[in-house]
Wavefront OBJ file of the C-alpha trace (Angstrom):
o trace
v -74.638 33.888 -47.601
v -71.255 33.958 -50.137
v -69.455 37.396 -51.365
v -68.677 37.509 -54.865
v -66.016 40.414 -53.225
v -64.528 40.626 -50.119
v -64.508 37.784 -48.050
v -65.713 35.527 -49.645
v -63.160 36.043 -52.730
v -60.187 35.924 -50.548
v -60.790 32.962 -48.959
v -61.462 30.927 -52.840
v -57.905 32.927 -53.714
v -56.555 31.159 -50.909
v -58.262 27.589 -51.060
v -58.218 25.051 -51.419
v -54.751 23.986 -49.392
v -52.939 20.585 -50.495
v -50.018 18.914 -48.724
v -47.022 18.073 -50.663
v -47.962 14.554 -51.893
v -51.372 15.626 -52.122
v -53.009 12.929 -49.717
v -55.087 15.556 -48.138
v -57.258 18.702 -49.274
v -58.483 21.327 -47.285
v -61.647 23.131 -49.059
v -63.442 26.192 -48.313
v -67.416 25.837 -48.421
v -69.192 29.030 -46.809
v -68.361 31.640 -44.334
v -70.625 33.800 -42.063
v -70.495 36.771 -39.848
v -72.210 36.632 -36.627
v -73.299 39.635 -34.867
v -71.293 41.848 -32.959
v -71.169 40.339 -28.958
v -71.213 44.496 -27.382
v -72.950 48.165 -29.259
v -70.041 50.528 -30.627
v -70.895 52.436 -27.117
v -69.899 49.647 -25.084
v -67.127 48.922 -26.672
v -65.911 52.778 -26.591
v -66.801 52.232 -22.276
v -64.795 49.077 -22.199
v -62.089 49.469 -24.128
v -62.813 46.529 -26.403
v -63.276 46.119 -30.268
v -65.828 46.580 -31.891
v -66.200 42.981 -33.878
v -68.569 40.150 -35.082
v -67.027 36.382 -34.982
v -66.029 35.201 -38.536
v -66.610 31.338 -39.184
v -65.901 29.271 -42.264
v -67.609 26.094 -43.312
v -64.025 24.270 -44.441
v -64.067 20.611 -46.200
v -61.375 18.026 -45.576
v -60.514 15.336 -48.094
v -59.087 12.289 -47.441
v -57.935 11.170 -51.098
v -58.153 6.997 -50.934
v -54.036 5.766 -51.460
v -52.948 2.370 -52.587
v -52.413 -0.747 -50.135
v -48.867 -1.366 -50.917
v -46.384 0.682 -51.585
v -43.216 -0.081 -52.955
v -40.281 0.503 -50.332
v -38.664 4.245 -50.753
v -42.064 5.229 -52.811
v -44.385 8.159 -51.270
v -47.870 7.004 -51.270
v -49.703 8.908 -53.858
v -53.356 9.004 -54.381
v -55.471 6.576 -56.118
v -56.870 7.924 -59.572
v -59.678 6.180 -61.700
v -59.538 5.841 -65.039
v -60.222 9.116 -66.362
v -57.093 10.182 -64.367
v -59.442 11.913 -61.544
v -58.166 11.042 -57.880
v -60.836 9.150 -55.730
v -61.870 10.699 -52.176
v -61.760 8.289 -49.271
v -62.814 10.316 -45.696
v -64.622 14.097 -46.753
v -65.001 15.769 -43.075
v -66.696 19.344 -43.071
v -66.875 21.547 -40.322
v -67.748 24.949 -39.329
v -64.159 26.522 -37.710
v -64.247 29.566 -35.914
v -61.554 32.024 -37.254
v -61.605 35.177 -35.215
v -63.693 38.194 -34.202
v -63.541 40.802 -37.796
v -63.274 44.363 -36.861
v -66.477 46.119 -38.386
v -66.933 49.888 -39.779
v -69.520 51.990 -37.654
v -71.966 53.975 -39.558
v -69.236 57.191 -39.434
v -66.660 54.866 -41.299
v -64.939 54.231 -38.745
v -63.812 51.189 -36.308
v -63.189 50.743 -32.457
v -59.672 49.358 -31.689
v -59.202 48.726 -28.099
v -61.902 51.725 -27.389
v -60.267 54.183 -29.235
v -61.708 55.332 -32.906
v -59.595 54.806 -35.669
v -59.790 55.643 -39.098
v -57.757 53.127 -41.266
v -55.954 55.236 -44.060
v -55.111 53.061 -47.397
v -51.130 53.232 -49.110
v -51.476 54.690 -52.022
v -50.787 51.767 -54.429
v -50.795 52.439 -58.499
v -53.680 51.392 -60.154
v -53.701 47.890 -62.072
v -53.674 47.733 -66.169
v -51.163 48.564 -68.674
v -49.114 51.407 -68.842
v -47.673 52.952 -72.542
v -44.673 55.488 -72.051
v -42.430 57.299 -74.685
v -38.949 57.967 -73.573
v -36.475 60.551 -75.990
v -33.393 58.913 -76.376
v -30.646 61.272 -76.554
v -29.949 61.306 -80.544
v -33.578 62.191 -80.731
v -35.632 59.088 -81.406
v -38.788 58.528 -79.398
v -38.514 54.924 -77.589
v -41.848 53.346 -75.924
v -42.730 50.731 -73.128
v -45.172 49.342 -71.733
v -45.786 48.069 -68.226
v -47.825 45.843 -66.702
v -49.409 47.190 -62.811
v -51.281 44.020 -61.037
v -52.971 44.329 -58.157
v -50.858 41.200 -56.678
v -48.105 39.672 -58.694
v -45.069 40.160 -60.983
v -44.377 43.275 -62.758
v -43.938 43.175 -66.320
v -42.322 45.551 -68.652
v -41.689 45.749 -72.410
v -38.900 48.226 -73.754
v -38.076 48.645 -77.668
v -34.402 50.358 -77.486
v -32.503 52.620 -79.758
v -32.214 48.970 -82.486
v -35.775 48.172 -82.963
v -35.521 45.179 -80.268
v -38.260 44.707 -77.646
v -36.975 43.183 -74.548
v -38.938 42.298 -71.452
v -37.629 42.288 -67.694
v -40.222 40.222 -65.329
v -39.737 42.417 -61.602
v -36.783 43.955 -62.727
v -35.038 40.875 -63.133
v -31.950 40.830 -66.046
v -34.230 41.468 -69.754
v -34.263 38.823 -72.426
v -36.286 39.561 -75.882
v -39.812 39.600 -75.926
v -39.523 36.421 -78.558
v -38.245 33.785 -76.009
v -41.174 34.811 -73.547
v -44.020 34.295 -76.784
v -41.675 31.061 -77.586
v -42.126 29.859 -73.804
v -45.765 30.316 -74.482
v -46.112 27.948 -77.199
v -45.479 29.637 -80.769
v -42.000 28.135 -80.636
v -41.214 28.817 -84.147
v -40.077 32.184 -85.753
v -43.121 30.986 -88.310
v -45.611 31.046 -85.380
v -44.684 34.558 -83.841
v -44.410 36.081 -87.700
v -48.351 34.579 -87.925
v -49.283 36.301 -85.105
v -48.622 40.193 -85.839
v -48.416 39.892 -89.765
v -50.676 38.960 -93.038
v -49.351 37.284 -96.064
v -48.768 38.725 -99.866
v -47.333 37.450 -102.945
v -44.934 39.291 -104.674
v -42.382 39.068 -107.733
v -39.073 38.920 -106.197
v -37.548 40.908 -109.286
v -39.684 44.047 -109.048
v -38.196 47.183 -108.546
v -38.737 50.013 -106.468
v -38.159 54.042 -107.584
v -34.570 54.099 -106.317
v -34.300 50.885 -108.545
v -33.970 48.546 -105.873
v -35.568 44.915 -105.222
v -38.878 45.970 -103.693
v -38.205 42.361 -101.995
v -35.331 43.376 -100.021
v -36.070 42.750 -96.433
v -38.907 40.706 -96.427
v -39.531 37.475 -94.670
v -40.591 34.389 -96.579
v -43.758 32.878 -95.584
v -42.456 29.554 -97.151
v -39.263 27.628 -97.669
v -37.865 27.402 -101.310
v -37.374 24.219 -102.577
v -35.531 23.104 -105.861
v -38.564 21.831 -108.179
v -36.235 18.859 -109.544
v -34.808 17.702 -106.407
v -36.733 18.778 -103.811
v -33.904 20.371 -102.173
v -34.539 23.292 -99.805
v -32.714 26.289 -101.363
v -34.024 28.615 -98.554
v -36.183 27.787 -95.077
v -38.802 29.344 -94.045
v -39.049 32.781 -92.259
v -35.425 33.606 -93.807
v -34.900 37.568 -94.276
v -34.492 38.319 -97.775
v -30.878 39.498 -98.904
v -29.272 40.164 -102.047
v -28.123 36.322 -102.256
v -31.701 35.357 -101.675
v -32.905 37.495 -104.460
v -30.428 35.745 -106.677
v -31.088 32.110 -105.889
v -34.716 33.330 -107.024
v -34.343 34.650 -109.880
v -31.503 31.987 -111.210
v -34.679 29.714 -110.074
v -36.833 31.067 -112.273
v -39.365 32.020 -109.197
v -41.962 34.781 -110.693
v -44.112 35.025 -107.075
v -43.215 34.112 -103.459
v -45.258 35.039 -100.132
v -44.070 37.397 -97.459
v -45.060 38.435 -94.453
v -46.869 42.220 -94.271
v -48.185 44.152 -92.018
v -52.243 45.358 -92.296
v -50.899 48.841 -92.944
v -49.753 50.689 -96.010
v -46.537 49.339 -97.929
v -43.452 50.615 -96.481
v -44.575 51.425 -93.019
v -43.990 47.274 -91.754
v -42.387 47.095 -88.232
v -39.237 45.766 -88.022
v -38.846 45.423 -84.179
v -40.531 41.509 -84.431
v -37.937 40.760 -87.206
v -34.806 42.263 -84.887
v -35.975 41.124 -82.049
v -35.815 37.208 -83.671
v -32.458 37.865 -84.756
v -31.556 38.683 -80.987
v -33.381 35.910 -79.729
v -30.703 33.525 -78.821
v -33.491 30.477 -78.449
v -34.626 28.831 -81.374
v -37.982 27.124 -79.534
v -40.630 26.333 -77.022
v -37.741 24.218 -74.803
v -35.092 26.699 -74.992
v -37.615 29.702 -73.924
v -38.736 27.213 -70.950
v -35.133 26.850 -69.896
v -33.972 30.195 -70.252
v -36.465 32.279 -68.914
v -36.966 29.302 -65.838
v -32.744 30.248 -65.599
v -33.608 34.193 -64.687
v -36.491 33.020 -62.464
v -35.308 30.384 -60.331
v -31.371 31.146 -60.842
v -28.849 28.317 -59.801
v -31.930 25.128 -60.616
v -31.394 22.901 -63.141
v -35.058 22.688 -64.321
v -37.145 20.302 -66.986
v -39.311 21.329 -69.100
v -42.157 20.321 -67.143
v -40.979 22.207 -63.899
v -40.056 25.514 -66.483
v -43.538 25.413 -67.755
v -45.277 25.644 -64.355
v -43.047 28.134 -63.246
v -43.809 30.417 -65.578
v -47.819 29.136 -65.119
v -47.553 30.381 -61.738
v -46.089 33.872 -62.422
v -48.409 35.129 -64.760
v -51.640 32.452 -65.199
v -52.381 31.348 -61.170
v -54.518 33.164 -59.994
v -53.283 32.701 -56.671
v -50.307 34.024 -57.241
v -51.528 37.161 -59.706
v -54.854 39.386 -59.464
v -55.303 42.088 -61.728
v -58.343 43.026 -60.384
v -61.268 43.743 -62.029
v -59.802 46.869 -62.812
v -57.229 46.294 -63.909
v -59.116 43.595 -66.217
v -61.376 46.513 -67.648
v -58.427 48.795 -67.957
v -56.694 46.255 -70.145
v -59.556 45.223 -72.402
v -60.968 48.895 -72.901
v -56.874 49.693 -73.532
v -56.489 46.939 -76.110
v -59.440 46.308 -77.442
v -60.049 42.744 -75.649
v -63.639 41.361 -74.610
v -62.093 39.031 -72.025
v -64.702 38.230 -69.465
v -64.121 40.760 -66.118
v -63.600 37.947 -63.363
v -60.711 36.732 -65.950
v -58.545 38.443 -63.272
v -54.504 36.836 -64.361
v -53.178 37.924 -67.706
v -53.693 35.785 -71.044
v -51.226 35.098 -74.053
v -53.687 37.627 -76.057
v -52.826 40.091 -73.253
v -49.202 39.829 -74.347
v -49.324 39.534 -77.658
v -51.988 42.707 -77.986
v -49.382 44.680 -76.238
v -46.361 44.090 -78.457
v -49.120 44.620 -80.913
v -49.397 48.310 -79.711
v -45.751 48.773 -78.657
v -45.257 48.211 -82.557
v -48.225 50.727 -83.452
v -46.840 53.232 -81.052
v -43.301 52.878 -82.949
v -44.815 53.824 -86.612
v -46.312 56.427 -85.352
v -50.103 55.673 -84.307
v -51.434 55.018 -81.035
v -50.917 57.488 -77.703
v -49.201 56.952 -74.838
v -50.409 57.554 -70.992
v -50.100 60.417 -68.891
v -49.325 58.526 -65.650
v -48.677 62.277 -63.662
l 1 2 3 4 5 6 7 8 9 10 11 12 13 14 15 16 17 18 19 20 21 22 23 24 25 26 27 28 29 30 31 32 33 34 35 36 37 38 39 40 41 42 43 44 45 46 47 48 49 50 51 52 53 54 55 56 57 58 59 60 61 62 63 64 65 66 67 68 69 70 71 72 73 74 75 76 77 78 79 80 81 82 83 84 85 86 87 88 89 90 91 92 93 94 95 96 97 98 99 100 101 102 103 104 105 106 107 108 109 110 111 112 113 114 115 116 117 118 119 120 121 122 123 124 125 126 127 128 129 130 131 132 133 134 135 136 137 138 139 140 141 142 143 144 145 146 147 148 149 150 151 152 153 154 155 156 157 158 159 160 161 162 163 164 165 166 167 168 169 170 171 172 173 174 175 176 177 178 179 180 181 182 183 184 185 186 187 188 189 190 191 192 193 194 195 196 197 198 199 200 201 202 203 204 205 206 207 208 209 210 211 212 213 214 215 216 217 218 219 220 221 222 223 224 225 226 227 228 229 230 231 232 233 234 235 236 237 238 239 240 241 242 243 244 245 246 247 248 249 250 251 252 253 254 255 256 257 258 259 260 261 262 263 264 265 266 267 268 269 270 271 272 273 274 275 276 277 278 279 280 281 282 283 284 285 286 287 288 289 290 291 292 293 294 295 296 297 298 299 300 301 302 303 304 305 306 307 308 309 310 311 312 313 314 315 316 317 318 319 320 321 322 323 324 325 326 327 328 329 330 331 332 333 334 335 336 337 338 339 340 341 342 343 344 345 346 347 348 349 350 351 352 353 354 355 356 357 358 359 360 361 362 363 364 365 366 367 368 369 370
């Protein structure tokens, strides 16, 4: 018999085990609990515990390694030719792990003869976490935090300039760009796609107070000069005054901006500050910078920055939200990510900046956490 909880989920948390050079495997197949060897009574007249053996059907694999190695080389393991590595010895065995203390049928267990009742730490519950602060000229400033149930703690703050910044266990904050950056939308075009729609406008429309209703904006696209294919502007550049003039001297009736789904005039700026903090300009950078507050002191490739972060927030040996905290999240966000998905997702991060931006114009609600 397997345990979708419990037992059973710890041990597939925990397996399998690989040494360094990843020659060998240790897997975990089953588990069973045997019955307990002495009645709760006996054990209460013997001062023993009251326990059934735990054993675990475990699989070792031998992967098959080359003949020759070259001198100063680690052997590595053979892989065919769809990169897969081929097994050489598989051994399984049924290991005896130790006797498991069990619960009577009052809920409670026999330690040594005596009756205990095991009393849990109070631990916060996992999900997300929306809080509004009053900063002391008056403005309301939110965050968010993210509670796991094993893992990294992860919390956004917008401050007093519009700029969300993230600290990762408390650790020294860095925008909440470079982290989306670090997962792949390396480009200020990529994070702009993410939280805004598109709209054509004529750069020399007016507003009531009589100024450039473009002011502000971000361009969707780069200008280039129509007779020599010059760039006059790149894309995602904030629209100023000198922007609005190379336009119109251009002739340019329409251009694309970014906007948000809501009502003109009410478009966050905290993704547009927060890129002009951001001190990396792509994917790499992000890696390295973020890997820098992590690991402090290594010098690390992008390769080795990538896992690192992979580890903190997407192994889910290393993080567990729970299903709890999984359900809190989705029902929170509006997600329909599956309930065993139990480590965070990019839409989990993005969906919360999301929010943190909603929460700043006025809409959403924050959490009583008292």
């Amino acid at each position: 018999e397997q345990w979708d909880f419990g037992l059973d989920r710890v041990f597939s948390e925990i397996f399998p085990i690989s040494d360094v050079n990843e020659n060998f495997t240790l897997e975990y197949v089953t588990a069973s609990l045997g019955d307990p060897k002495y009645s709760v009574e006996e054990c209460i007249e013997r001062d023993m515990t009251y326990a059934a053996p735990l054993k675990a059907t475990l699989r070792l694999v031998v992967w098959e390694r080359p003949q020759e190695v070259e001198e100063g080389e680690k052997p590595k393991p053979v892989k065919d030719s769809d990169g897969e590595k081929r097994p050489g010895d598989i051994i399984e065995k049924e290991v005896y792990l130790g006797d498991l203390p069990l619960l009577t049928e009052l809920g409670t267990f026999i330690i040594n003869g005596a009756e205990r009742v095991v009393v849990s730490q109070l631990h916060r519950s996992p999900g997300v976490v929306f809080e509004e602060n009053i900063h002391p000229n008056g403005s309301k400033l939110h965050s968010a935090r993210i509670i796991p149930f094993r893992g990294s703690w992860v919390e956004f703050s917008i401050d007093i300039n519009h700029i969300c910044y993230v600290h990762i266990d408390k650790k020294k904050k860095f925008p909440a760009t470079a982290l989306l950056r670090a997962f792949g939308y390396g480009m200020d075009a990529d994070i702009y796609r993410l939280f805004f729609k598109t709209k054509t406008v004529n750069p020399m429309a007016v507003d009531k107070q009589g100024n450039k209703e473009i002011l502000g904006n971000v361009l969707v696209e780069e200008i280039v000069d129509r007779e020599t294919g010059e760039v006059l502007v790149e894309e995602s550049t904030e629209v100023d005054e000198d922007v609005v003039e190379l336009l119109e001297r251009d002739g340019r009736k329409k251009v694309k901006v970014y906007t948000s789904e809501q009502e003109v005039g009410r478009d966050s700026p905290i993704i547009k500050n927060t890129l002009r903090k951001d001190p990396t300009t792509s994917e790499e950078e992000a890696l390295s910078a973020i890997y820098s507050l992590l690991r402090p002191g290594d010098a690390p490739n992008m390769e080795t920055a990538r896992a690192a972060i992979e580890h903190v927030f997407f192994n889910p040996k290393r993080y567990d939200l729970g299903r709890v905290g999984r359900y809190k999240i989705n029902k929170r966000l509006g997600l329909d990510i599956p309930a065993h998905e139990a480590v965070l997702t990019k839409e989990d991060f993005i969906e919360i900046l999301r929010y943190l931006m909603e929460l700043s114009e006025g809409r959403g609600s924050t959490d009583d956490i008292d």
